[in-house]
N, C-alpha and C positions, 0 to 999 in steps of 0.2 A: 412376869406372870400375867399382868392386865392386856400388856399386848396384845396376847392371844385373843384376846377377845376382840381382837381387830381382826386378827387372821381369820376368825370362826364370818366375823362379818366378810371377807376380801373372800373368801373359799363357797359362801353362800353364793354372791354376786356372780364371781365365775361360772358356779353347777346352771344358773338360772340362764346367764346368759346363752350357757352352751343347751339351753332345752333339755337341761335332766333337774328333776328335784332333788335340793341339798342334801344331803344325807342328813346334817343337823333336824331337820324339819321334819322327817319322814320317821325319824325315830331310829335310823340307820346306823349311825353314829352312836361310837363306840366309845371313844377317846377324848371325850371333851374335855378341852384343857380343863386345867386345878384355876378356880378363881377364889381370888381374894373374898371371903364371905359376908362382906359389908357391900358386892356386887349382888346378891343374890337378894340385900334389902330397898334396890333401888325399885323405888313408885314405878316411875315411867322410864323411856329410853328413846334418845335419839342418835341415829347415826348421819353425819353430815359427812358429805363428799367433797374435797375440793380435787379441781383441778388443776397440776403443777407444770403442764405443758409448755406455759407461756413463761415460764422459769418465776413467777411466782403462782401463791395461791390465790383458785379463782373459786366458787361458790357455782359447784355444781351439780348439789342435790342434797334437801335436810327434810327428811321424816319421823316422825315420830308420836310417842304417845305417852299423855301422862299415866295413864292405867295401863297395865299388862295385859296384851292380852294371853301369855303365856306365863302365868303365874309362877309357877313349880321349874323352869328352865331359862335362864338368862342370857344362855347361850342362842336361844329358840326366838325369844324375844328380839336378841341383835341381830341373828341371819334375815329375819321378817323384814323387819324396821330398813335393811342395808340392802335388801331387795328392790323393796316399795321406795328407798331414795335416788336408785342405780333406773328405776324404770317407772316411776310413777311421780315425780314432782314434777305436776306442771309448767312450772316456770323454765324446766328445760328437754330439749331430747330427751329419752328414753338413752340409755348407754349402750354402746356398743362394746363386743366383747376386743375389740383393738384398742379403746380406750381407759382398756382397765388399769393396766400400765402406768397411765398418766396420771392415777388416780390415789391422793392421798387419805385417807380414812379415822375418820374421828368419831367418839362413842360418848354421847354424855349422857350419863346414868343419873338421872332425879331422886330427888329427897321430894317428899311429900307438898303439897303445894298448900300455902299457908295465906288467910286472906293480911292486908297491910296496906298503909296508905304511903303515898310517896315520901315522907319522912323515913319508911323501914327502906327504903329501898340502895341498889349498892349497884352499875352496869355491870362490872366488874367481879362481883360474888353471887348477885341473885339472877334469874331467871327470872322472865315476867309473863303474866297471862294478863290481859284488858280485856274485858269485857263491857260492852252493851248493847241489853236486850238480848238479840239472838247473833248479833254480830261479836267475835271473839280474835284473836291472836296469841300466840308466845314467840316469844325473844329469846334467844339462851343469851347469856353471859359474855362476857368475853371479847364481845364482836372489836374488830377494827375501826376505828371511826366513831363508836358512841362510849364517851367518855364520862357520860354529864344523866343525870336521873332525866333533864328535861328532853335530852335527844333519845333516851331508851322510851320514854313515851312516847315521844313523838312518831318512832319510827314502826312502834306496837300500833300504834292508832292509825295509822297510812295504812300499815299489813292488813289493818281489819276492817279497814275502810270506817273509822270511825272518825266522827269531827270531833275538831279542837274546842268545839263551845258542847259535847254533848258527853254527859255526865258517865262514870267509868264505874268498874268494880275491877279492886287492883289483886291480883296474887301473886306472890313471891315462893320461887324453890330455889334451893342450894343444889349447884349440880356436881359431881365428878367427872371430869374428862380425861379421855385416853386416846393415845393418837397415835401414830404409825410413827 
């Protein structure tokens, strides 16, 4: 059943790239899968792109938001989110519709974001936000390669461009991931 909620994001990405508005997004849509209703209470929503071309996964596009902006529809939430990752993460191209193929699709749905200091913290179960001043980042979970609390800040503090002697404000979310 949660799959689907991949498919809603991989059928957004398509309609956009092909120059026609999703039908999810338009209100057009008729048939939105059945989700599990513990999706319908997630905070925020990110949908991450990898690319499996190179026969593994490579990181290529994550957007997202701890607030909704689509309150009332979750499915409306991931087509947005899975758009803005396929054609708005700076760090890579914009997508092409031949590259969609190649593209694996993941959905982490957030729990509320809770303040904590690096004792609460877990790479592996929580999600992180760093902030300081007006400088900010988040981390999701999971990642390859940060195993350790000290490398999950480390690598929150680089993303936000914050230094290592300049004082932080930590927050911790629990996410759900769904993946193709």
């Amino acid at each position: 059943m949660q799959s689907s909620l991949c498919q809603v994001a991989r059928e957004a990405i398509f309609s956009h790239l092909k120059g026609q508005e999703p039908a999810v997004l338009s209100g057009q849509e008729r048939n939105l899968p059945s989700v599990d209703p513990a999706a319908h209470k997630a905070s925020g929503v990110f949908v991450t792109l990898w690319d499996t071309n190179s026969g593994r996964e490579e990181l290529r596009g994550c957007i997202g938001r701890h607030q909704r902006k689509y309150p009332d529809s979750i499915a409306q939430e991931i087509a947005d989110c899975a758009i803005l990752s396929a054609t708005e993460d700076p760090r890579f191209p914009p997508l092409e519709l031949e590259d969609l193929k190649n593209v694996k699709i993941e959905i982490s749905l957030l729990g509320g974001l809770e303040p904590c200091t690096e004792d609460d913290l877990n790479p592996h179960r929580y999600g992180i936000v760093v902030r300081s001043g007006y400088k900010g980042a988040t981390l999701l979970p999971g990642i390859e390669g940060i195993d350790t609390v000290t490398q999950q800040l480390s690598v929150t503090r680089r993303k936000a461009g914050i230094r290592p002697d300049e004082e932080i404000q930590i927050s911790r979310f629990p996410v759900t991931k769904i993946s193709e």
